[in-house]
C-alpha positions as CSV (number, residue, x, y, z in Angstrom):
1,X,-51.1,-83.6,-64.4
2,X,-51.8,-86.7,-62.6
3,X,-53.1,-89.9,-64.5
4,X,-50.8,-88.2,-67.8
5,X,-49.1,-90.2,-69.7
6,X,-45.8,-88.9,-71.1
7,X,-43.4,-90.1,-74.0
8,X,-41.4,-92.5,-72.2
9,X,-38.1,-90.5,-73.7
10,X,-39.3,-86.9,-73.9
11,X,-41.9,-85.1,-71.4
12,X,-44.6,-84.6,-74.0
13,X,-47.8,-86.1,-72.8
14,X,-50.5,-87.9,-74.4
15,X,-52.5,-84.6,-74.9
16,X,-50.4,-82.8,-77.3
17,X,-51.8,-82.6,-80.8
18,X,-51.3,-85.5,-83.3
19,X,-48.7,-87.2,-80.7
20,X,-48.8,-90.9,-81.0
21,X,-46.8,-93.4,-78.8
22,X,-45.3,-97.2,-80.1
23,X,-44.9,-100.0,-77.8
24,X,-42.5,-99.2,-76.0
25,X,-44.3,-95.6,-75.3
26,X,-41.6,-93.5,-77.4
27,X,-43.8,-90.8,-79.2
28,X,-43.8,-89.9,-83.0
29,X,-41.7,-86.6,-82.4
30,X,-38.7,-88.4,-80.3
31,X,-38.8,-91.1,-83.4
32,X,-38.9,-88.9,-86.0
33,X,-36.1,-87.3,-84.6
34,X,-34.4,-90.7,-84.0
35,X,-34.5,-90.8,-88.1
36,X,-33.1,-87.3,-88.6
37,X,-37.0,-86.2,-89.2
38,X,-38.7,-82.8,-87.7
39,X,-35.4,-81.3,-87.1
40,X,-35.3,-78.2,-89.1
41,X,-32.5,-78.0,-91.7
42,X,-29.8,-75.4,-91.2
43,X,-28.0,-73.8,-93.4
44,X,-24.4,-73.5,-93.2
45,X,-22.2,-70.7,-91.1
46,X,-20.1,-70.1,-94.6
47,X,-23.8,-68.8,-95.9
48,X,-23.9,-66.5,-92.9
49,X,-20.5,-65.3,-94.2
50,X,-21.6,-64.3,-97.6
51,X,-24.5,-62.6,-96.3
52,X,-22.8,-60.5,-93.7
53,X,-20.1,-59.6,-96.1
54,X,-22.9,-58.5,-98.6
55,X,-24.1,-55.8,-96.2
56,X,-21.1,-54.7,-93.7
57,X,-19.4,-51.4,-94.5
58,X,-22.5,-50.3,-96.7
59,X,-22.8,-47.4,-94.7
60,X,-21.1,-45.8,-92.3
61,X,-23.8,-45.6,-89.3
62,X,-25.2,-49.5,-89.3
63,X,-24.5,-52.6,-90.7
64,X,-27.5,-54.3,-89.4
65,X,-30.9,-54.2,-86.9
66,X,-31.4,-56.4,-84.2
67,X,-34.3,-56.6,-82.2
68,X,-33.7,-56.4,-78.6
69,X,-35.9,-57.1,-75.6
70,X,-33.5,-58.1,-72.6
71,X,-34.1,-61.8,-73.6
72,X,-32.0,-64.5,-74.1
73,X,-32.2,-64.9,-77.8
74,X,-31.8,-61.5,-78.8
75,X,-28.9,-60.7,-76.5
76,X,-26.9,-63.7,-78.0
77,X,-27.5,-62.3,-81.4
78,X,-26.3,-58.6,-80.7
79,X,-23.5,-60.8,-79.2
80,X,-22.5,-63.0,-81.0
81,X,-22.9,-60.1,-84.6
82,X,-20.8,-58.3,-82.8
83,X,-18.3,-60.7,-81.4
84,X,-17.9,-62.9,-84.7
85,X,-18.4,-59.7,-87.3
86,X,-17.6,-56.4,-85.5
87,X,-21.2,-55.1,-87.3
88,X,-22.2,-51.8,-86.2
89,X,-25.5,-53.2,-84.5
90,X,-28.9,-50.8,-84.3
91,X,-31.1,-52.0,-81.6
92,X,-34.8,-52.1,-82.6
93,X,-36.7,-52.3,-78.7
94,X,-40.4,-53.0,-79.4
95,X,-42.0,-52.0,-76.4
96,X,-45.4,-52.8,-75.2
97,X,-45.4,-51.9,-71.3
98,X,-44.8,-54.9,-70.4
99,X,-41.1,-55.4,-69.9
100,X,-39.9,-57.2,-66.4
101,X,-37.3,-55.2,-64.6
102,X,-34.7,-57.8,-65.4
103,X,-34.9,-57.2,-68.9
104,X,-34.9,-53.6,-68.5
105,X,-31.5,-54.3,-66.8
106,X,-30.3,-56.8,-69.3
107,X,-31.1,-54.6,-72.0
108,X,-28.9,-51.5,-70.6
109,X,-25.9,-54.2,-70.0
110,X,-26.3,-55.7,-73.7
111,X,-26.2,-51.8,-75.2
112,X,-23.9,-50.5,-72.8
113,X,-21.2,-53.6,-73.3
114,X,-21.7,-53.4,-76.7
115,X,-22.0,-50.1,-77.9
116,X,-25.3,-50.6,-79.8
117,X,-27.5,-47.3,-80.2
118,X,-31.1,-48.4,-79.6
119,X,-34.6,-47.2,-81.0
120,X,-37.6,-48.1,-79.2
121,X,-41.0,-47.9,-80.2
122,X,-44.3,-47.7,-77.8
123,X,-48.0,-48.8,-79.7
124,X,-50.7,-46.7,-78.4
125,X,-51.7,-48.0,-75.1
126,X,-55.3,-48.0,-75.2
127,X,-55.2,-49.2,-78.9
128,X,-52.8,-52.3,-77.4
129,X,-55.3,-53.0,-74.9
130,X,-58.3,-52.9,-77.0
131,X,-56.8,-55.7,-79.6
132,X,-55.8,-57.6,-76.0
133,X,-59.1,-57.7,-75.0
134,X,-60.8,-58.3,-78.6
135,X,-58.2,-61.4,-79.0
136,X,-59.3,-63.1,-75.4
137,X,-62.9,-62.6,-75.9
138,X,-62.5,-64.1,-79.6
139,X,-60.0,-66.5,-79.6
140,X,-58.8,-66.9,-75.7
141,X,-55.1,-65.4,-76.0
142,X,-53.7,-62.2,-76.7
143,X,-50.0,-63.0,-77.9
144,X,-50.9,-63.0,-81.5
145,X,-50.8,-59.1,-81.0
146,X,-47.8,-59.1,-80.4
147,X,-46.2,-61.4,-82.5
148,X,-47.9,-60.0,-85.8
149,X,-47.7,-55.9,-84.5
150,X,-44.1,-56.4,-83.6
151,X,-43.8,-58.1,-87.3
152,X,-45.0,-54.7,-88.8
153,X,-43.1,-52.3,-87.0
154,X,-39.8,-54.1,-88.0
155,X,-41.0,-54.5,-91.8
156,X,-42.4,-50.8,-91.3
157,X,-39.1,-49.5,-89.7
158,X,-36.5,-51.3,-91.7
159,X,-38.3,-49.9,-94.9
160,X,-38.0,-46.2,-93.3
161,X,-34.1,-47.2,-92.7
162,X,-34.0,-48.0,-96.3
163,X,-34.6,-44.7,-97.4
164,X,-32.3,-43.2,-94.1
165,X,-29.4,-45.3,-95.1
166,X,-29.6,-45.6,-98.8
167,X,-30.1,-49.2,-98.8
168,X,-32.3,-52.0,-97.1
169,X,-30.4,-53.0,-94.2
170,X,-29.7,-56.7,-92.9
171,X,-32.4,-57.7,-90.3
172,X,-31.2,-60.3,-87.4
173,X,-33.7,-62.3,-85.2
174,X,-33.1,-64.9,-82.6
175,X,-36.0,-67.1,-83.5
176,X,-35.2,-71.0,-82.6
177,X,-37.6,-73.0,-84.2
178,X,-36.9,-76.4,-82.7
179,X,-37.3,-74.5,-79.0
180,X,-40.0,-71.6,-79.8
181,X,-42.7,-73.4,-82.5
182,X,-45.7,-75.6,-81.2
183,X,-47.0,-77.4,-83.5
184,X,-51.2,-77.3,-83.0
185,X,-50.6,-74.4,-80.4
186,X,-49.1,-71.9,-82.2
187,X,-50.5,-68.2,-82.3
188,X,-47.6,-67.4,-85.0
189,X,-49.6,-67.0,-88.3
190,X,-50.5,-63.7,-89.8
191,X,-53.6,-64.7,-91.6
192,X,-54.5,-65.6,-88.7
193,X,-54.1,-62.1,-86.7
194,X,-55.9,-60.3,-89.5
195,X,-58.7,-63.0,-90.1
196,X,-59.4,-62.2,-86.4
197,X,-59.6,-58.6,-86.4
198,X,-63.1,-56.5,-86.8
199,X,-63.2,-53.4,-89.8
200,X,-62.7,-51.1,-87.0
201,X,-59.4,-52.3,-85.4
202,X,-58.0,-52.9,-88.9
203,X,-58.8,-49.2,-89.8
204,X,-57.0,-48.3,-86.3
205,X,-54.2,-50.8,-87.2
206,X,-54.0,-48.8,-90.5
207,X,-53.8,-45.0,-88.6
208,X,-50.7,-46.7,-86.4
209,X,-47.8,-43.7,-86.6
210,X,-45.3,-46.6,-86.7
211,X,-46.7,-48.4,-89.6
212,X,-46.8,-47.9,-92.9
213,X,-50.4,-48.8,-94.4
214,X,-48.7,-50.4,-97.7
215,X,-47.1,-53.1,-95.5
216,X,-50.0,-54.1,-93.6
217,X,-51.5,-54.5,-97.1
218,X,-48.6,-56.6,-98.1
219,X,-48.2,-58.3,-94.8
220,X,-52.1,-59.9,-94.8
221,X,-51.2,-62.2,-97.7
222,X,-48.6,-64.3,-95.3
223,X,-49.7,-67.4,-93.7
224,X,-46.5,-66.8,-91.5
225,X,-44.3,-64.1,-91.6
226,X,-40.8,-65.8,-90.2
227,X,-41.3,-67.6,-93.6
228,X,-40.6,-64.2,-95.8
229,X,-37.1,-64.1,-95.0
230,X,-34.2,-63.4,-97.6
231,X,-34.5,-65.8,-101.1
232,X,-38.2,-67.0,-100.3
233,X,-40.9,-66.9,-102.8
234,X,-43.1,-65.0,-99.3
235,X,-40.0,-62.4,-99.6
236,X,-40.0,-61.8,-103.3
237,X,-43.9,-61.1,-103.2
238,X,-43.4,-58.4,-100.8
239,X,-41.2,-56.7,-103.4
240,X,-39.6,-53.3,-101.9
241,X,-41.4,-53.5,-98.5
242,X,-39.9,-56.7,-97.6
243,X,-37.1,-57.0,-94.5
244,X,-34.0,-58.7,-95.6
245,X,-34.6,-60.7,-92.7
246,X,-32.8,-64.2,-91.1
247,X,-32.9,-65.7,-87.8
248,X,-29.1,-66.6,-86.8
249,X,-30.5,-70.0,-85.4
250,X,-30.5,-71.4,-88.9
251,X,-26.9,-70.4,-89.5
252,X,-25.3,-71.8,-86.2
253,X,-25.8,-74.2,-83.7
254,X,-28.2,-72.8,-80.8
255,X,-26.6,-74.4,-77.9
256,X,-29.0,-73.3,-75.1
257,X,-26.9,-74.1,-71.8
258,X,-23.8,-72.6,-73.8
259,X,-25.7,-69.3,-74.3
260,X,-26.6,-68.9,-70.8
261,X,-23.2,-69.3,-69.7
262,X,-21.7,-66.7,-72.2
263,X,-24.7,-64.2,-71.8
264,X,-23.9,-64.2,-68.2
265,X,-20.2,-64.3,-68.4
266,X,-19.7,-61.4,-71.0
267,X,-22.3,-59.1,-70.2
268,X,-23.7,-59.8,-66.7
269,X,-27.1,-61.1,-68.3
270,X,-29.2,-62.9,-65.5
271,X,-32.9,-63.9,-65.4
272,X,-34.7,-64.4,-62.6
273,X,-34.4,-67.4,-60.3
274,X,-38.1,-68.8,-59.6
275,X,-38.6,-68.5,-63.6
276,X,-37.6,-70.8,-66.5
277,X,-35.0,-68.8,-69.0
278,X,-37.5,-68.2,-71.8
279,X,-39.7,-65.2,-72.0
280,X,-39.5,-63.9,-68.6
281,X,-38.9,-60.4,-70.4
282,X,-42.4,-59.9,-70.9
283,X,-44.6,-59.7,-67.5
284,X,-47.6,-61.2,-68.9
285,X,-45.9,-64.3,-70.5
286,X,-47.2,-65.7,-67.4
287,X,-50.4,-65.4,-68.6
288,X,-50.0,-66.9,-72.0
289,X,-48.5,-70.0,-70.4
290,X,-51.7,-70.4,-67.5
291,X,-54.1,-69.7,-70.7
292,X,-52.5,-72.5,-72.6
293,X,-52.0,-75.2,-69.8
294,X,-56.1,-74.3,-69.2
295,X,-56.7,-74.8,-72.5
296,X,-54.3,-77.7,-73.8
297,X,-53.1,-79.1,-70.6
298,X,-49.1,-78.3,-71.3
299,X,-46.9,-74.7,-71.5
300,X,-43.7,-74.1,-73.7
301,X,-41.7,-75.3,-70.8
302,X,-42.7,-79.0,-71.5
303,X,-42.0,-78.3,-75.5
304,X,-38.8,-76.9,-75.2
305,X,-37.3,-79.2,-72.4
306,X,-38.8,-82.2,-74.9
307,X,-36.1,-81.0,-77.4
308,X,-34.0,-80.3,-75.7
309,X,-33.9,-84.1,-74.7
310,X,-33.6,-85.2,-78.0
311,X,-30.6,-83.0,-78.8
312,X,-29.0,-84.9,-75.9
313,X,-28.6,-81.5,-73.8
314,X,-31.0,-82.2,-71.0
315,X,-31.9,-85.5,-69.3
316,X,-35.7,-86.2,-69.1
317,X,-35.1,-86.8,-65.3
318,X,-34.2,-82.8,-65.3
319,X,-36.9,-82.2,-67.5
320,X,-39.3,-83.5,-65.0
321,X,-38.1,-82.1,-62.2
322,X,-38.8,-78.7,-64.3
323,X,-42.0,-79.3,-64.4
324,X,-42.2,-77.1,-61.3
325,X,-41.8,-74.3,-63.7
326,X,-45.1,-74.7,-66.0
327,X,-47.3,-72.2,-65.0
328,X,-50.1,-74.5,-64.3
329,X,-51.8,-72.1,-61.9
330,X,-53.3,-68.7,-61.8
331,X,-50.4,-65.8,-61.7
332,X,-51.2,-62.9,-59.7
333,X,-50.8,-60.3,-62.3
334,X,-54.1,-61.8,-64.5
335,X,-56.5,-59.9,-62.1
336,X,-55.0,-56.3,-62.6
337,X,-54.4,-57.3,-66.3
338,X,-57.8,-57.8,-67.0
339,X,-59.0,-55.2,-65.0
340,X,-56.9,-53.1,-67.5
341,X,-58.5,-54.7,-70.4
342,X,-62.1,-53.9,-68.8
343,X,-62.5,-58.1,-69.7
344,X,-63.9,-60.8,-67.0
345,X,-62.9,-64.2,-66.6
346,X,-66.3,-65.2,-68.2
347,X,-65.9,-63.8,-71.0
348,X,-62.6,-65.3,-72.0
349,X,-63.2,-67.9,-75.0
350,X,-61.5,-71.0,-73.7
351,X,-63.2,-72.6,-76.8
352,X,-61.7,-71.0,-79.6
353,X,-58.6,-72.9,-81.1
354,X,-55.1,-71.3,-81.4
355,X,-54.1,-72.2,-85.2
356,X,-55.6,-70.8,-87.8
């Protein structure tokens, strides 16, 4: 944006909630990093160990469920499980009718190559596109539904595996917190997905044939549900309908550039070339990324590229010239989605903030 001021280290600019700049026009985030702040604390590959060990061989069919969506987060992790642990993987494919035709493709190469048997579930279409449209008249995005619906299908079908497999089966995610969470822009929290919805859609929510009513019962007391995973005080009030859940990013380290490079080597994973790397498996990711430059003036490009920065992985002379990639226009495929959603661009609530 021109006339923006930017952290004179990382990309972030001036606009970004609670970012503050010192003299020399470093912002808060690059110094707090500097001082070993902000940086989420990882726990230790010897950890992952024990917990794989606790749960491989417990049955003969699967060891553990990944979800998969042709991405590059979840293909490293059916990787890498399967690579580092030979686990007997069980894809979980959550899909909403929205996948792009290279993650289509890079889903059949990741189960093909690695031998994974894959369940996919489909939401009810028009109930999908009435929660859509009640989200962007309300709040002004939509990607809370699926965040907090794909949340209860996994919670809903690893307790179903439970009772399949004769015990509750090890859940794997590819969530990178330092690349993925926005701090002041986040659509993440649960409480907020269910403070948002009306009587009626929570009664529809509840007649889902995919989810069981106890969890979404359970589910409405978290502030965030990627904070219920195994030996939290959010997972031990879920009692029995709780995933045993971790994200491998807080077991090893997340190189970005190194993932891309074995993704693509071992099992002919691409993404397309006029996108950035993250979230082109979803169509209308697009979408969510216009919405939010509208509305706060920067996309998850900017975020990510600022980290990666201060991990000393990208130079902030690349991360400008990246800035190409933030979807800071109109995409084409808004007009036919909101014809599908029966919403105008009027009625949109650019208003509204994103955190609860």
């Amino acid at each position: 944006m021109v006339g923006t001021k930017r952290c004179t280290r990382c990309v972030l600019p001036d606009i970004y909630p609670s970012i503050t700049f010192d003299e020399h026009g470093v912002c808060n985030f690059c110094l707090e990093a500097a001082r070993g702040k902000g940086k989420p604390s990882r726990k230790s590959k010897s950890q992952l160990d024990r917990l794989v060990e606790k749960y491989k061989g417990k049955n003969e069919k699967y060891d553990v469920i990944v979800g998969l969506s042709g991405g590059k987060d979840s293909s490293y992790v059916a990787y890498y499980l399967k690579k580092e642990y030979g686990l007997k993987i069980l894809g979980l494919h959550y899909n909403i009718g929205y996948s792009s035709l290279c993650a289509i493709q890079n889903l059949e190469n990741v189960v093909g190559k690695l031998d994974i048997d894959l369940f996919s579930i489909r939401p009810r279409v028009n109930f999908l596109r009435k929660l859509f449209a009640h989200f962007l008249r309300e709040r002004g995005e939509f990607c809370s539904v699926c965040n907090n619906l794909g949340y209860l299908f996994g919670a809903s079908f690893s307790w179903s595996q439970q009772h399949t497999l004769g015990f509750a089966p090890l859940m794997v995610g590819g969530w990178s917190k330092q690349y993925e969470y926005q701090p002041g822009i986040s659509v993440t929290s649960m409480q907020y997905f269910f403070d948002n919805l009306t009587p009626e859609l929570l009664d529809e929510l509840n007649a889902q044939p995919f989810i069981e009513e106890e969890i979404i019962s359970r589910y409405m007391i978290l502030e965030d549900p990627r904070q219920a995973g195994i030996d939290t005080a959010s997972h031990n009030k879920l009692g029995d309908y709780a995933m045993d859940f971790i994200q491998l990013p807080d077991y090893i380290e997340w190189n970005l550039k190194e993932i891309y490079r074995i993704l693509s080597e071992k099992l002919g994973w691409r993404y397309p070339p006029d996108a950035h790397e993250s979230h082109f498996d979803c169509t209308l990711f697009p979408i969510k990324e216009y919405l939010k430059f509208k509305k706060y003036g920067l996309t998850q490009e900017t975020v990510k590229n600022s980290s990666l920065i201060r991990e000393g992985l990208m130079t902030r002379d690349e991360a400008m010239e990246r800035m190409s990639l933030e979807q800071t226009t109109e995409p084409k495929i808004l007009d036919s989605f909101l014809r599908e959603l029966g919403v105008s661009r009027e009625e949109i609530n650019w208003q509204a903030e994103w955190s609860r």
